[in-house]
MMTF fields as JSON, N, C-alpha, C and O atoms, coordinates in Angstrom:
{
  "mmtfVersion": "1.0.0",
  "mmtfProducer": "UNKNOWN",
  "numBonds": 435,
  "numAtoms": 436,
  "numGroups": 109,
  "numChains": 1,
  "numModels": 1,
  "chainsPerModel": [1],
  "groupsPerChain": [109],
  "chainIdList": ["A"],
  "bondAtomList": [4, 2, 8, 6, 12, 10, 16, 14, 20, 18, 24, 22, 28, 26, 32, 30, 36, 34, 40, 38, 44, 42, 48, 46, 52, 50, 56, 54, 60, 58, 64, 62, 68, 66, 72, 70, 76, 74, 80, 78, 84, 82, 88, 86, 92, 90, 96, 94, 100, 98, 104, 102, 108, 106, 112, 110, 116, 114, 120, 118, 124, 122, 128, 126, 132, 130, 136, 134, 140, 138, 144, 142, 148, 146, 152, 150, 156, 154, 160, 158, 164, 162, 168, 166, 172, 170, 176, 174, 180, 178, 184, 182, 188, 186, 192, 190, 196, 194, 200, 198, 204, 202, 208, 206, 212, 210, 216, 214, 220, 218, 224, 222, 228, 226, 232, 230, 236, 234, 240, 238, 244, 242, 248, 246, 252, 250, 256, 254, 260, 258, 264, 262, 268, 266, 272, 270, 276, 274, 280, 278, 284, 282, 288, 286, 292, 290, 296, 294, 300, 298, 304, 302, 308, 306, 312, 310, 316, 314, 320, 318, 324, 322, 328, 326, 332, 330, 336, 334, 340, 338, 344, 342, 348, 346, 352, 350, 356, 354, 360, 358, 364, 362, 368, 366, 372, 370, 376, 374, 380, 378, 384, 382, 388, 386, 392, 390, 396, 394, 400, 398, 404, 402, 408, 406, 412, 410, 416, 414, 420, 418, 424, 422, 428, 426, 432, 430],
  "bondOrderList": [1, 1, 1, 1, 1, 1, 1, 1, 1, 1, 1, 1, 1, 1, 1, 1, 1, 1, 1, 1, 1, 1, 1, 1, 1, 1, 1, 1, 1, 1, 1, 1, 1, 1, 1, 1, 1, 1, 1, 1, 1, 1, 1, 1, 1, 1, 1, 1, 1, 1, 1, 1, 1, 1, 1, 1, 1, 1, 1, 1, 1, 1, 1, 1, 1, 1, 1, 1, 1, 1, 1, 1, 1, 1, 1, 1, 1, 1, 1, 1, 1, 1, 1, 1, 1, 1, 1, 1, 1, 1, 1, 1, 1, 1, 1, 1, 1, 1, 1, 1, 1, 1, 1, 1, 1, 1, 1, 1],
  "groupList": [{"groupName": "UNK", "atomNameList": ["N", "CA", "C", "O"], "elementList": ["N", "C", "C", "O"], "formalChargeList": [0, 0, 0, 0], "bondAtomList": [1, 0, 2, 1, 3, 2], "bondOrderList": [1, 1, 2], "singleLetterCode": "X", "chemCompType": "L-PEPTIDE LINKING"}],
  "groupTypeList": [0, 0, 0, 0, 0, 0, 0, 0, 0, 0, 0, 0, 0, 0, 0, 0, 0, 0, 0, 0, 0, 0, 0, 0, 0, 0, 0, 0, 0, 0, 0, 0, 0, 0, 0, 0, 0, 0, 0, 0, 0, 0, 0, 0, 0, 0, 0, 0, 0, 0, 0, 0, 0, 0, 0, 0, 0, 0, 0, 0, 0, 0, 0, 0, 0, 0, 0, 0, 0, 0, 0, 0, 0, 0, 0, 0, 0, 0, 0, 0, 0, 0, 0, 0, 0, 0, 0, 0, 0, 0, 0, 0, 0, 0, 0, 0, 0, 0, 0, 0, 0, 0, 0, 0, 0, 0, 0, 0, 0],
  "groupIdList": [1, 2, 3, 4, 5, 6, 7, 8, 9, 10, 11, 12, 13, 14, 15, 16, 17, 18, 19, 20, 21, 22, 23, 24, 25, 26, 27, 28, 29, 30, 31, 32, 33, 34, 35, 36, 37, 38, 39, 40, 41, 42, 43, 44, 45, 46, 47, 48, 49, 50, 51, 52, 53, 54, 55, 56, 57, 58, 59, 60, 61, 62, 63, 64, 65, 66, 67, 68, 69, 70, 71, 72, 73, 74, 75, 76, 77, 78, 79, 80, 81, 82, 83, 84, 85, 86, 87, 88, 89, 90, 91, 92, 93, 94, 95, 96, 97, 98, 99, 100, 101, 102, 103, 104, 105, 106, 107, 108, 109],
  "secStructList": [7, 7, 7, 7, 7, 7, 3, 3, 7, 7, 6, 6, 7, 3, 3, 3, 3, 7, 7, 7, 3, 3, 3, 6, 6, 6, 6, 3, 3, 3, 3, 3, 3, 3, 3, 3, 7, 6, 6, 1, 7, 7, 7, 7, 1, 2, 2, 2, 2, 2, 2, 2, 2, 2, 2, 6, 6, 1, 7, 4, 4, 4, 5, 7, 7, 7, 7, 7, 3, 3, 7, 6, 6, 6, 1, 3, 3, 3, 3, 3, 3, 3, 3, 3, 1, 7, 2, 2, 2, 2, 2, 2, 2, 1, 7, 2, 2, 2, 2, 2, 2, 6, 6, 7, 7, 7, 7, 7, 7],
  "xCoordList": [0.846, 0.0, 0.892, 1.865, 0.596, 1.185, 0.538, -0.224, 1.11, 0.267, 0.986, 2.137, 0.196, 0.607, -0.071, -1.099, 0.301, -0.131, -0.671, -0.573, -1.327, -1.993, -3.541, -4.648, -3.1, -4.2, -5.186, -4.694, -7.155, -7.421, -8.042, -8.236, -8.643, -9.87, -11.283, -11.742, -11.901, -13.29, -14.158, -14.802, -14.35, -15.107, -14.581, -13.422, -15.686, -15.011, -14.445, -14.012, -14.463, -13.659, -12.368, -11.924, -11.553, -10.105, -10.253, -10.5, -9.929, -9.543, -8.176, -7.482, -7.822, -6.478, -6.563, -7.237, -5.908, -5.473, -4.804, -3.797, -5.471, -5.428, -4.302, -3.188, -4.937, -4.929, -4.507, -4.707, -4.077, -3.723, -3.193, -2.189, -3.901, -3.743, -3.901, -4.897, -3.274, -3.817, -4.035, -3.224, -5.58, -5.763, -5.556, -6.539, -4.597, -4.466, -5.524, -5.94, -5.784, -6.432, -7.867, -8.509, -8.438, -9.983, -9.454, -10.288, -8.41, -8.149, -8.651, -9.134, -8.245, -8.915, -8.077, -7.185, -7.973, -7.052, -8.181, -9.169, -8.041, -8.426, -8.193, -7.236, -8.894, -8.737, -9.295, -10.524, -8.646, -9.744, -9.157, -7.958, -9.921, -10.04, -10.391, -11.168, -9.622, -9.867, -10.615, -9.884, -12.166, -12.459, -12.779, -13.163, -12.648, -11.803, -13.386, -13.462, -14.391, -15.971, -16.515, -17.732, -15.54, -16.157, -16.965, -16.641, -18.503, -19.307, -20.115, -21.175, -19.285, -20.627, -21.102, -20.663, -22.064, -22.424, -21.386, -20.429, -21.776, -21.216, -20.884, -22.007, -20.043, -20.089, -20.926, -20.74, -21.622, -22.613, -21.209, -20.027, -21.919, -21.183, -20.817, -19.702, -21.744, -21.389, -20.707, -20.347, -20.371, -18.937, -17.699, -16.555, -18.021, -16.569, -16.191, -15.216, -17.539, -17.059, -16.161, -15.127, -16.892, -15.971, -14.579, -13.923, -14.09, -13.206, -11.897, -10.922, -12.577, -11.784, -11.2, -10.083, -12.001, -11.663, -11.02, -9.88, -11.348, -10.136, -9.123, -8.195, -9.124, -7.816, -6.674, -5.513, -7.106, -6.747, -6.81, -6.476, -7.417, -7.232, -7.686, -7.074, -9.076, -9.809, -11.43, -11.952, -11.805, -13.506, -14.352, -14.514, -15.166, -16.043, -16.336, -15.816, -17.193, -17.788, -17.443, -18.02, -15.716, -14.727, -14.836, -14.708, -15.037, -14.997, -16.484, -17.43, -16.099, -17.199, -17.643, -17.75, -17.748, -18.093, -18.477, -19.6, -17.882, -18.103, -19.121, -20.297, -18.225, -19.068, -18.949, -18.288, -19.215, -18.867, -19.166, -20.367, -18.316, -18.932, -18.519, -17.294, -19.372, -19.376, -19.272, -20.097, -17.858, -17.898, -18.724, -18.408, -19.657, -20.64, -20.075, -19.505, -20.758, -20.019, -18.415, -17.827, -17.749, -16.48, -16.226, -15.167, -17.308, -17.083, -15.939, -14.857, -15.98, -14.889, -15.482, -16.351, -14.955, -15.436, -14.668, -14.032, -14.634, -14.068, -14.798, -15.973, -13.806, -14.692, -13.597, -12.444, -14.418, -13.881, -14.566, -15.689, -13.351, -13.947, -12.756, -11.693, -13.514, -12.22, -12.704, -13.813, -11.46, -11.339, -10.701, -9.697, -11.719, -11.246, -10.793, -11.113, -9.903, -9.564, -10.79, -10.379, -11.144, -12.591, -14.193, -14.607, -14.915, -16.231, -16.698, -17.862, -16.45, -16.671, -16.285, -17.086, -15.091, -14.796, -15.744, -16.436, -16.054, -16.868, -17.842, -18.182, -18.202, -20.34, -20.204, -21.188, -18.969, -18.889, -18.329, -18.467, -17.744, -17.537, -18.517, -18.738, -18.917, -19.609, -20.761, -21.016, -21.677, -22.906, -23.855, -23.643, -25.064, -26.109, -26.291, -26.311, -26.505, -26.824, -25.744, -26.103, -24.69, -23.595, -23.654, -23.685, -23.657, -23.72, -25.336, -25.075, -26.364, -27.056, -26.655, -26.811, -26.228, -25.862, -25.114, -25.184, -24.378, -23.304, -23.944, -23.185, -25.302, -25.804, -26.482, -26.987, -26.379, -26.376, -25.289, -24.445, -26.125, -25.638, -26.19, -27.255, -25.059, -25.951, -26.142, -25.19, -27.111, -27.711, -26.324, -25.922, -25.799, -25.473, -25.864, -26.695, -24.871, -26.271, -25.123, -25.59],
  "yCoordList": [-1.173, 0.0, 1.238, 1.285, 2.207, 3.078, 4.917, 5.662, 5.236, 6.629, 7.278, 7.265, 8.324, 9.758, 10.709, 10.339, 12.012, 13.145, 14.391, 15.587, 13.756, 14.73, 15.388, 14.894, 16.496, 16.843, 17.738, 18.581, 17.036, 17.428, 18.412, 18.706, 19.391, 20.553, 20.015, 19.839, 19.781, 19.268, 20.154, 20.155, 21.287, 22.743, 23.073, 22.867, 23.747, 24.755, 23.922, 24.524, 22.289, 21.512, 21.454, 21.987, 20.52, 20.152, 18.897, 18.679, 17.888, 16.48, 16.094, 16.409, 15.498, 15.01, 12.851, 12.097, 12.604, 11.097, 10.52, 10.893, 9.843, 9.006, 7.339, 7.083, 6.702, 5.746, 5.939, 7.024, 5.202, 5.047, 3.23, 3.116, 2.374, 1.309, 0.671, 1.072, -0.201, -0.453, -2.338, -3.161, -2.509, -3.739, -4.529, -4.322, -5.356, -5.665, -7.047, -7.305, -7.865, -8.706, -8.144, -8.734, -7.171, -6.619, -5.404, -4.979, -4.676, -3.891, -2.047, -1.171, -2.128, -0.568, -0.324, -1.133, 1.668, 1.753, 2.059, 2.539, 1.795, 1.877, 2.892, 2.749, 3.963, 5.721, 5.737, 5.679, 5.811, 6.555, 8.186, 8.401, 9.022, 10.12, 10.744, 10.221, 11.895, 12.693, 14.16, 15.137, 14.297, 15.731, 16.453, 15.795, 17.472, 18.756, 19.645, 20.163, 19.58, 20.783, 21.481, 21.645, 22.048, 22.848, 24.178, 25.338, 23.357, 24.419, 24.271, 24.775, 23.512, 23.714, 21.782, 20.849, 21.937, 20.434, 19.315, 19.57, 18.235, 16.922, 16.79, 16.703, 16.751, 17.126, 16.205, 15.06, 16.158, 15.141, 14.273, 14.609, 12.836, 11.324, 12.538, 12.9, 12.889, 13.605, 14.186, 13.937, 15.29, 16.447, 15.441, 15.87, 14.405, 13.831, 13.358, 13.658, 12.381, 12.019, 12.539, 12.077, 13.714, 14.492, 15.04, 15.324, 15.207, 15.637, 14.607, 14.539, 13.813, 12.974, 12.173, 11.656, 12.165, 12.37, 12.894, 12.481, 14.247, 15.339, 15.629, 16.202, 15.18, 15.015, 13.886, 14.24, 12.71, 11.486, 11.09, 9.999, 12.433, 12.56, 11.372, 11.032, 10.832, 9.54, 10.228, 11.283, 9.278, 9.515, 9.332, 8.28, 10.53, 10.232, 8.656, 7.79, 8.425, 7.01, 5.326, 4.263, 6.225, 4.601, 5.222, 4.402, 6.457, 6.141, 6.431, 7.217, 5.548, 5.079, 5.24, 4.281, 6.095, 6.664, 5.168, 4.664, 4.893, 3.725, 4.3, 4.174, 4.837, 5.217, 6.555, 7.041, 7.376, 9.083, 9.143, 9.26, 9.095, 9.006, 10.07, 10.168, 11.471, 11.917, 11.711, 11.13, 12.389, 12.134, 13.471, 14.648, 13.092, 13.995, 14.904, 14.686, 16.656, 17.681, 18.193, 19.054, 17.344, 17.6, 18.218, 18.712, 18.038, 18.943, 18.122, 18.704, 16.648, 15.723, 14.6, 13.98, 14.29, 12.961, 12.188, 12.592, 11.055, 9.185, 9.305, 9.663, 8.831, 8.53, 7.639, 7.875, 6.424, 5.475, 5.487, 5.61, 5.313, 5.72, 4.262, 3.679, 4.269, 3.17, 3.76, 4.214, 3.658, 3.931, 2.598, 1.938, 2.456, 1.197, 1.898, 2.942, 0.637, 0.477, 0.416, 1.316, 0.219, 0.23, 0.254, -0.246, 1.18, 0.433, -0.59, -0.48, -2.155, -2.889, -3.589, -4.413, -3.528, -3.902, -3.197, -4.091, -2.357, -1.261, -2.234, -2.958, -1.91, -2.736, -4.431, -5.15, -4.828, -6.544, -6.698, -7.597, -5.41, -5.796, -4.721, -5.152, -3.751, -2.875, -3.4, -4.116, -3.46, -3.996, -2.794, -1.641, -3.371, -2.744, -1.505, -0.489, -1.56, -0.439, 1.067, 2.24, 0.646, 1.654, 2.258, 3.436, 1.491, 2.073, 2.851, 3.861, 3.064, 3.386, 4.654, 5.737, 4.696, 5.564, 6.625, 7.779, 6.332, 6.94, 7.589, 7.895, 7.63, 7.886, 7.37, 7.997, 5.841, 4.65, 5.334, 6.196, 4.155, 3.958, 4.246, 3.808, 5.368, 5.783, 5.102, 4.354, 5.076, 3.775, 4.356, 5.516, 3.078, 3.379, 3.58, 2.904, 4.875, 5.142, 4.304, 4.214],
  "zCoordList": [0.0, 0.0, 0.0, 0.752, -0.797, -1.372, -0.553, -1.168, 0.883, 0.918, 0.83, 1.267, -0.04, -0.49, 0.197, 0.763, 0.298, 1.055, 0.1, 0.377, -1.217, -2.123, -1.769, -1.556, -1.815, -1.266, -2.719, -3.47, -2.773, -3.915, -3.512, -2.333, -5.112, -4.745, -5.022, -6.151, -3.899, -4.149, -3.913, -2.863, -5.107, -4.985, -3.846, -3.487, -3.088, -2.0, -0.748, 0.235, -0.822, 0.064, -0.383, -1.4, 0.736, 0.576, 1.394, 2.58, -0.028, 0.702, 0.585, -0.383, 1.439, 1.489, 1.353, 2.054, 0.565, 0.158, 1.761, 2.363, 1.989, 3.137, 2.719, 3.178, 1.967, 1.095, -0.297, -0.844, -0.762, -2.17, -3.027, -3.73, -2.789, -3.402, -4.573, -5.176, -5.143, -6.667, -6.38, -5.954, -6.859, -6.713, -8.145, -8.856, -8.772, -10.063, -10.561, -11.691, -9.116, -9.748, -9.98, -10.85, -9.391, -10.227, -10.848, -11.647, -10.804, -11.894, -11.606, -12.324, -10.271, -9.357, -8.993, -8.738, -8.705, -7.158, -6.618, -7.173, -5.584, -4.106, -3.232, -2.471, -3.158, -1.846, -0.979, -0.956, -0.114, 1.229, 1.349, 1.525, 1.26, 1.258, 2.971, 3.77, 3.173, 4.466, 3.998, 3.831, 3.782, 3.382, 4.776, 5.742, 4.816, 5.552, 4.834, 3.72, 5.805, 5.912, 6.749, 6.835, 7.571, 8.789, 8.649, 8.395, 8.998, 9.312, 7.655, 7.282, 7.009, 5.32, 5.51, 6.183, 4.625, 4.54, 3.84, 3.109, 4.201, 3.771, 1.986, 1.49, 1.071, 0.132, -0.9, -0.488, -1.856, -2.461, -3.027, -2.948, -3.717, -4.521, -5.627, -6.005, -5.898, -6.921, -7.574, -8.725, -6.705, -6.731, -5.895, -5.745, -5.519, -4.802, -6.43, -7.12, -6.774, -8.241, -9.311, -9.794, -9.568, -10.333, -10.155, -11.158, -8.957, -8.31, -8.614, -9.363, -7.464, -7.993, -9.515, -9.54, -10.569, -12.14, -12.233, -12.45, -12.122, -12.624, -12.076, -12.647, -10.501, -9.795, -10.579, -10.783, -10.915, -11.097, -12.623, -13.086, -13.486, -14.688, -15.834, -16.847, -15.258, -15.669, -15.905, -15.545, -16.542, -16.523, -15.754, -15.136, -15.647, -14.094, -14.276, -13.571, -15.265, -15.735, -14.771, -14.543, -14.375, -14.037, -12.279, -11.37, -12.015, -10.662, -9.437, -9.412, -8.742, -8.062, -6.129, -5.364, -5.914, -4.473, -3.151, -3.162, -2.601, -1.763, -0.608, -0.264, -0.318, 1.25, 1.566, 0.649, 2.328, 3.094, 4.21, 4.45, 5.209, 6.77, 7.21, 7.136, 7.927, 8.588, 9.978, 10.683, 10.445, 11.885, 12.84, 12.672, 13.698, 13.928, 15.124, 16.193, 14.021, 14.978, 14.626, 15.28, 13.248, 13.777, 11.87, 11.482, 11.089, 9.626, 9.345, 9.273, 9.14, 8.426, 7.993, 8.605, 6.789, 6.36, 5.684, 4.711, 6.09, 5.302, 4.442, 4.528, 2.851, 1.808, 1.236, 0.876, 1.277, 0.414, -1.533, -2.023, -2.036, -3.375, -4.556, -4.343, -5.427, -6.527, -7.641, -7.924, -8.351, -9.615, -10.411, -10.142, -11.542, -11.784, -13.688, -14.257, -14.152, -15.028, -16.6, -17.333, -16.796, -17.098, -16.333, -15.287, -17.526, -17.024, -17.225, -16.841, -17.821, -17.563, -16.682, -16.24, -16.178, -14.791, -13.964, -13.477, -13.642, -12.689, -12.372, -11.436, -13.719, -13.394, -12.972, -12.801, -12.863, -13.276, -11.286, -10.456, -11.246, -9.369, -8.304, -7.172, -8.573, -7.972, -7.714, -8.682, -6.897, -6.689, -6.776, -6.401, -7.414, -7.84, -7.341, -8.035, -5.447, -5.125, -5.123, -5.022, -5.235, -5.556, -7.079, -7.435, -7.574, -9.133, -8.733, -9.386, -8.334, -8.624, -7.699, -8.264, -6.548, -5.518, -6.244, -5.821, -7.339, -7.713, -9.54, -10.459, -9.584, -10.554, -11.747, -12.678, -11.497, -11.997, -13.652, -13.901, -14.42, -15.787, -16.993, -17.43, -17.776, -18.898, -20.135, -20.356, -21.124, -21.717, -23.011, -23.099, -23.935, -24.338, -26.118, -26.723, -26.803, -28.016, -29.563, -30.699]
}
């Protein structure tokens, strides 16, 4: 396991890389994220989503919001998040309710 001390811009938050792993046999890295919100709300899957893309310079599409735990009272949050190598890897290990948590899936044209 690989930690780094990069710290991203998640709009008007600041998360800092807790974690940094790369899993090769499903084909993800693996983050736990430290976001830094005192006094504003919990930040949405959403904007972590994107953030993290453009931090990590991938398509929202491949990354995928695990969890966000607010610790209560203290404007901080755990966010486990993976970015995988494809979206078919994504949809083939992510379980239903995450992909849907995370915006589900757009049809393709």
């Amino acid at each position: 396991m690989s930690v780094t001390s990069r710290i991203l811009d998640v709009g008007e938050y600041k998360a800092e890389v807790v974690s940094d792993r790369y899993n090769p046999l499903i084909g993800r890295r693996e983050l736990v994220l430290r976001v830094d919100h005192p006094l504003k709300p919990t930040p949405t899957r959403l904007q972590l989503r994107f953030s993290i893309a453009k931090a990590f310079n991938t398509g929202v599409e491949r990354v995928y919001v695990r969890s966000v735990k607010t610790e209560y009272g203290m404007g901080v949050s755990r966010v486990e998040a993976h970015i995988y190598d494809s979206v078919e890897r994504a949809l083939a290990f992510e379980p239903k309710y995450v992909v849907e948590r995370n915006g589900g899936v757009k049809p393709q044209q």
